[in-house]
C-alpha positions as CSV (number, residue, x, y, z in Angstrom):
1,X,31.9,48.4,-35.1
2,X,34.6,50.8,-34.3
3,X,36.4,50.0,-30.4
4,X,34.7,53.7,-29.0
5,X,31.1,52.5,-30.2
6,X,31.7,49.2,-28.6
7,X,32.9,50.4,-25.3
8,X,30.2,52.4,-24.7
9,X,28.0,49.9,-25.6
10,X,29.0,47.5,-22.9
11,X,30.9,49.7,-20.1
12,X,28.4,49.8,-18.2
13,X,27.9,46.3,-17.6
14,X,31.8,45.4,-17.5
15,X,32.1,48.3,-14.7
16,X,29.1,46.4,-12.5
17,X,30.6,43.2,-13.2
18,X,34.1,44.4,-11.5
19,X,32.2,45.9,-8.7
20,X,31.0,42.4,-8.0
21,X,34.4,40.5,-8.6
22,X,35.7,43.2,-6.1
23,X,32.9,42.6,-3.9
24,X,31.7,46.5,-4.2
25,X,28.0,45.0,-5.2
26,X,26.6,42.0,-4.5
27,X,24.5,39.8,-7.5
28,X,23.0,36.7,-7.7
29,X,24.7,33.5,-8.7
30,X,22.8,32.9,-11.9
31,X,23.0,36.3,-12.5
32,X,27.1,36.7,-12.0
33,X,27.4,33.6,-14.0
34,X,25.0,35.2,-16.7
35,X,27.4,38.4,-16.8
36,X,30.1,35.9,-17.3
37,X,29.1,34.5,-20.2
38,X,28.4,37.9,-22.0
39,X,31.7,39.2,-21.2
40,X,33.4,36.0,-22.6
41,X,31.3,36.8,-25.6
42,X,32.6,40.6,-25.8
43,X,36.4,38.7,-25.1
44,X,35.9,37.1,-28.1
45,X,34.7,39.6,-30.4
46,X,37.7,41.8,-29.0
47,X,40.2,39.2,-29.7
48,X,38.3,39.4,-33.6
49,X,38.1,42.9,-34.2
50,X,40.5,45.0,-31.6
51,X,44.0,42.7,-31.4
52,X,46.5,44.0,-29.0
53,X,43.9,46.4,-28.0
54,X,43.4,48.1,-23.9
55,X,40.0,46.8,-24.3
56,X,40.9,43.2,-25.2
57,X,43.7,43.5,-22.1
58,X,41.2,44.7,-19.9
59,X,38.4,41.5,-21.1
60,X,40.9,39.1,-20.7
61,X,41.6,40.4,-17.2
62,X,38.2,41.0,-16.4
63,X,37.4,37.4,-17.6
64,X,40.1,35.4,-15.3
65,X,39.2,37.0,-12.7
66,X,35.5,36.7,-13.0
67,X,36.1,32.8,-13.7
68,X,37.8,32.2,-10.4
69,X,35.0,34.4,-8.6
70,X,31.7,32.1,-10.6
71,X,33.5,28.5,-9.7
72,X,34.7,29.0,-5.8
73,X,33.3,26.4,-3.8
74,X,30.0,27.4,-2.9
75,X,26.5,26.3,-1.8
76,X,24.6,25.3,-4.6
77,X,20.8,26.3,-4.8
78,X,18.9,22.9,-6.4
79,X,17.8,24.5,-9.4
80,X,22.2,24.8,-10.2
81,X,22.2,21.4,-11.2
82,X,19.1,22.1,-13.3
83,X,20.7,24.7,-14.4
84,X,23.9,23.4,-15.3
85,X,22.6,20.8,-17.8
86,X,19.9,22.9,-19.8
87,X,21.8,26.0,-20.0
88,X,25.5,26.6,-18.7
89,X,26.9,23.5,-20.5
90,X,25.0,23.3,-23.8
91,X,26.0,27.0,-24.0
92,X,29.4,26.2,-23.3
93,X,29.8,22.9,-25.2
94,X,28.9,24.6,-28.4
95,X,32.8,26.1,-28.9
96,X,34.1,22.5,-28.6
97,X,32.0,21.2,-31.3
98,X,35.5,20.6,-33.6
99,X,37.3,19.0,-31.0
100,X,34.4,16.7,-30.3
101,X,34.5,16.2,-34.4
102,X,37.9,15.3,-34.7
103,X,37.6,12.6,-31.6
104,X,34.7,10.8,-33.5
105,X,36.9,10.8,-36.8
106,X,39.6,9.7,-35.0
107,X,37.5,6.8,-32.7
108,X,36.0,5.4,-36.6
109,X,39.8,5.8,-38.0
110,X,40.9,3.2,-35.6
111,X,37.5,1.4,-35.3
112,X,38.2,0.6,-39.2
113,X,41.7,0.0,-38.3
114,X,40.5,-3.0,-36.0
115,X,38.3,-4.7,-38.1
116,X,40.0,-4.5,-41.3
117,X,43.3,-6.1,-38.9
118,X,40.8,-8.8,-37.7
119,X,40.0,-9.7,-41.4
120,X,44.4,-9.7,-42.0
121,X,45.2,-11.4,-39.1
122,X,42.6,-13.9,-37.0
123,X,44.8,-13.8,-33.7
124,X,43.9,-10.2,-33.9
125,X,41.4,-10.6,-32.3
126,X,42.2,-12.7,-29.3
127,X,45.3,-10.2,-29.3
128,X,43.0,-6.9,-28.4
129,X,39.7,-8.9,-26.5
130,X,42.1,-11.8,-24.9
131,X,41.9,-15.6,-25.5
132,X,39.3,-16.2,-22.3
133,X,36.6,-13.9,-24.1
134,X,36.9,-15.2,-27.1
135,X,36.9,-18.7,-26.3
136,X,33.4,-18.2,-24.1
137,X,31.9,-16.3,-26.9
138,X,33.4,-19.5,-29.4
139,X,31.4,-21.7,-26.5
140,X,28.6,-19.2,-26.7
141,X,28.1,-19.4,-30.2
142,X,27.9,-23.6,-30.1
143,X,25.3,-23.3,-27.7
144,X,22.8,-21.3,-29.9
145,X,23.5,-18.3,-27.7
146,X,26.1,-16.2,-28.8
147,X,25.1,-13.1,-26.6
148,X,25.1,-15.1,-23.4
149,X,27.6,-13.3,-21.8
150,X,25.2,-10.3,-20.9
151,X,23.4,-12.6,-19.0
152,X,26.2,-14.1,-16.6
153,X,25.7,-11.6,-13.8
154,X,22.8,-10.6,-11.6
155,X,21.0,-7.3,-13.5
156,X,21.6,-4.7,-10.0
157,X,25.7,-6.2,-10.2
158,X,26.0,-6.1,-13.8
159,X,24.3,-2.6,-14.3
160,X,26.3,-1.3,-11.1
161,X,29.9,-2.6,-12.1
162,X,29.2,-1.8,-15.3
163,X,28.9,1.9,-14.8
164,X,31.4,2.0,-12.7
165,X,33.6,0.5,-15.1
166,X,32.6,2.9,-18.1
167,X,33.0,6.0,-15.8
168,X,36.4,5.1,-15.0
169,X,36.9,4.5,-18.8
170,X,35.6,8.3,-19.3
171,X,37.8,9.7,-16.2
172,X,40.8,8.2,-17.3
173,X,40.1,9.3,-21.3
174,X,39.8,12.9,-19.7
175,X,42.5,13.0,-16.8
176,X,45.5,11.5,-19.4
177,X,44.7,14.6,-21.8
178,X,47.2,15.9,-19.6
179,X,50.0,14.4,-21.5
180,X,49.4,17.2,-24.1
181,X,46.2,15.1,-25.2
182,X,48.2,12.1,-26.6
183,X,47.5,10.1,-23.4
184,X,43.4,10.6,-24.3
185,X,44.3,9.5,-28.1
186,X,46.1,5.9,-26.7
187,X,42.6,5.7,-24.6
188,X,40.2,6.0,-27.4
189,X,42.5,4.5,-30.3
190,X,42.3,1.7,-27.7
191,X,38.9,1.2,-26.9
192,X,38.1,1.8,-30.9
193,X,40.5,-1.3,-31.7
194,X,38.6,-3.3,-29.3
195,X,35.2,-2.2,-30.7
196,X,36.5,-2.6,-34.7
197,X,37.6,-5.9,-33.9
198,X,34.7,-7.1,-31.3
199,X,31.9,-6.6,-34.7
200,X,34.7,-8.2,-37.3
201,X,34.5,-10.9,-35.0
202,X,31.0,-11.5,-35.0
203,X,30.6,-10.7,-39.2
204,X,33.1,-13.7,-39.7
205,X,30.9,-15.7,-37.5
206,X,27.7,-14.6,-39.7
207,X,26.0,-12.8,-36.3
208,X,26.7,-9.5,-37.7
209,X,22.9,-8.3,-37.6
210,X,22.6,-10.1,-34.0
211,X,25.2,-9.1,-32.4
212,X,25.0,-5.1,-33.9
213,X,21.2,-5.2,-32.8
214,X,22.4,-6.6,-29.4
215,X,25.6,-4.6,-28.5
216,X,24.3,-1.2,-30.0
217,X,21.5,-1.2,-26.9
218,X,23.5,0.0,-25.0
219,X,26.5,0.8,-27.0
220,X,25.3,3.3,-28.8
221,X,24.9,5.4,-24.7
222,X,28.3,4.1,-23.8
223,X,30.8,4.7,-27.2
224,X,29.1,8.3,-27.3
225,X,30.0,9.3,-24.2
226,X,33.6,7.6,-24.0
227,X,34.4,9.8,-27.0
228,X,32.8,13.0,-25.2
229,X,34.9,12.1,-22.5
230,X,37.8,11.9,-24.7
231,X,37.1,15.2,-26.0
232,X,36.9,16.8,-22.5
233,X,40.6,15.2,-22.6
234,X,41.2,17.1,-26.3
235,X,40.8,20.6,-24.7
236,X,42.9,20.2,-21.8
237,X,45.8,18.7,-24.2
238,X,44.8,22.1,-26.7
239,X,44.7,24.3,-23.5
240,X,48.4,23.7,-22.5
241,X,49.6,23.4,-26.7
242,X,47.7,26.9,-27.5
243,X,47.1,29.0,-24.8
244,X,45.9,32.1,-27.2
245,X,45.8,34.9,-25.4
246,X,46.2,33.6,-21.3
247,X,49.5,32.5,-19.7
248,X,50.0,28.7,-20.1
249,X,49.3,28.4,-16.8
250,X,45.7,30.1,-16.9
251,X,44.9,28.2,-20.5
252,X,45.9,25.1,-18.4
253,X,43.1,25.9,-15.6
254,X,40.6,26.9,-18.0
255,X,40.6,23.8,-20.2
256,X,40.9,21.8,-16.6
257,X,37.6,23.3,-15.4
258,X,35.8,23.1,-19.0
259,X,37.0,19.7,-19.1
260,X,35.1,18.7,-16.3
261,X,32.3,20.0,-17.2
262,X,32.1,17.6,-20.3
263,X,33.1,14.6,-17.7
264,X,30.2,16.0,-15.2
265,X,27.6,15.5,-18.9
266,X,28.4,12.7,-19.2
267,X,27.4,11.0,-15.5
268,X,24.1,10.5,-16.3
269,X,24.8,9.1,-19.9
270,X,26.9,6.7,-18.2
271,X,24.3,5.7,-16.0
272,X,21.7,5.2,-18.6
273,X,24.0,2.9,-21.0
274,X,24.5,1.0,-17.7
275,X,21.0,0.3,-17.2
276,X,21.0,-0.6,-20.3
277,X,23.4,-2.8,-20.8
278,X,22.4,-4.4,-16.9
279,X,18.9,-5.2,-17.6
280,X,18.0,-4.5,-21.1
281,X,20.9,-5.8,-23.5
282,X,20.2,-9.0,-21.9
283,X,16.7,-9.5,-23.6
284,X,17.9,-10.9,-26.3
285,X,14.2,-12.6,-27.5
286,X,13.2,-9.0,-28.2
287,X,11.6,-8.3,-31.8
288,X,14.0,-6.2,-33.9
289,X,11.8,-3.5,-34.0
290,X,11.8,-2.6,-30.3
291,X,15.8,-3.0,-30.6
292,X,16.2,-0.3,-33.6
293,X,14.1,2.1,-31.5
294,X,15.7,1.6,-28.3
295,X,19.1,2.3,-30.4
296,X,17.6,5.0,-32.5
297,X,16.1,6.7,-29.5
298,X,19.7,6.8,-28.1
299,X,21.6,8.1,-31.1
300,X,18.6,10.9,-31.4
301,X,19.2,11.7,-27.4
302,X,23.0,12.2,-27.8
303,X,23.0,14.0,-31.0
304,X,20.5,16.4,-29.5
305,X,22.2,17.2,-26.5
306,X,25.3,17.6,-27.6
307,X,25.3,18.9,-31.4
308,X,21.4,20.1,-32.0
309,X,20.6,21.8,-28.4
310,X,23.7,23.8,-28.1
311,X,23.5,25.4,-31.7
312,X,19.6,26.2,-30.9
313,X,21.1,27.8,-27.4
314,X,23.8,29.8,-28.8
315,X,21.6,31.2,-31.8
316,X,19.3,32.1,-29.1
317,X,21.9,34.0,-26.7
318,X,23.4,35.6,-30.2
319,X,20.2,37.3,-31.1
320,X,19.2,38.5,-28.0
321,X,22.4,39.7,-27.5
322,X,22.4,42.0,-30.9
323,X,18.8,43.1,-30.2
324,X,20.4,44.5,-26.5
325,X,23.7,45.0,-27.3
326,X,24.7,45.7,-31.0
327,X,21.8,47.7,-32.1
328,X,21.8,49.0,-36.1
């Protein structure tokens, strides 16, 4: 589309968008923040098609300042949180898709790493996990009960500390992409040693099966979301390394806020694997079959949220936006 066709196309809605960031006409909330998003579109295909353009100056301007006006502190209507997780963030979440790719391949990198140490080295293991956990599971195992340990503390403690525990994991996986992102990396590379090393541990035992159909109750809840966190972590590191088209300081505050976003997802993930973990993981005299769909259940959950319902949202938004805006 030639740069005259496309302004005139959209002029009209970028002029009433200003009046509203200049406070010359007054919108709805869902509305402004609806505005938003096409005009982030429009940045984008600007930054494609019309480089070092007016009209891509003019977006980019147009954009920062619409970002501060959407996210000032402001009273929140009840459907916004509603609102938040069907639409705002699966629409937003769908552009980080490769960064959340790269921290899975890079969680299994070091996940192999960890077992495949634990097979080379057997005080591996008690290096990464610590001697006191590995000697109570050892004590566990000679007792016929080698998943005991999720049955030490009282199910409203366990599920409780737990959480709290895993959200601090996720904060901290976040907060330390910071340090250009490598902070994040040392979090999950971390946590994947642990994890690699934890299942080696229980193969060499012979409880692979057991422990896997055990652990992966709630595990499969918890890892997920530790690596989402640890992507929210990723685009703050790639906001201050590439800042594209914004000042360094701008890229900075925009991966900030869209970082926690993904941290914000994640709550009630957090909260479900903790309930898991708290009173279900603990029922270990469950038939296999109710385990695999409790864990299958999971899996399906996250990968839908995070990787299916985004793609279906942003195919959605792109064709109503060429039936409105880009008409043959």
């Amino acid at each position: 589309m030639r740069e005259a066709a496309f302004i005139k196309q959209n002029k009209d809605k970028w002029l009433t968008f200003e009046n509203v960031i200049d406070n010359k006409e007054v919108i709805s909330p869902d509305k402004l923040s609806s505005l938003y998003m096409e005009v982030t579109d429009h940045l984008s295909y600007a930054q494609t098609f019309y480089p070092n353009s007016n009209t891509l100056a003019y977006l980019n301007e147009l954009s920062i300042k619409a970002h501060q006006k959407i996210y000032k502190t402001k009273k929140e209507s009840r459907g916004r949180i509603f609102s938040f997780y069907l639409k705002e963030f699966p629409l937003s979440f769908k552009k980080h898709h490769r960064n959340l790719l790269f921290t899975f391949l890079f969680f299994l990198m070091f996940c192999l790493i960890g077992a495949y140490s634990a097979a080379e080295d057997g005080a591996f293991v008690r290096a990464v996990l610590g001697d006191a956990y590995v000697n109570m599971t050892l004590e566990n195992i000679e007792n016929q009960d080698p998943m005991a340990v999720y049955k030490k503390m009282n199910e409203v403690d366990m599920f409780v500390g737990i959480t709290l525990n895993n959200i601090r994991v996720g904060l901290m996986a976040f907060s330390l992409g910071i340090l250009l992102g490598i902070g994040t990396l040392f979090v999950l590379a971390q946590n994947a040693l642990m994890l690699g090393s934890f299942q080696y541990f229980f193969y060499d035992k012979g409880l692979l099966w057991e422990s896997a159909r055990t652990i992966w109750i709630h595990g499969t809840i918890e890892i997920a979301v530790i690596i989402i966190a640890g992507c929210a972590g990723l685009v703050v590191g790639k906001s201050i390394l590439f800042p594209r088209t914004y000042t360094r300081l701008q890229s900075f505050v925009f991966g900030i806020k869209e970082g926690v976003k993904i941290v914000i997802s994640t709550i009630p993930f957090f909260i479900i694997a903790g309930f898991l973990e708290g009173f279900v993981t603990r029922q270990t005299q469950m038939s296999d079959t109710l385990a695999i769909f409790i864990i299958a259940s999971s899996l399906a959950l996250i990968l839908y949220y995070y990787i299916i319902y985004p793609i279906q949202l942003h195919k959605k938004q792109n064709i109503n936006a060429n039936k409105t805006h880009y008409p043959i």
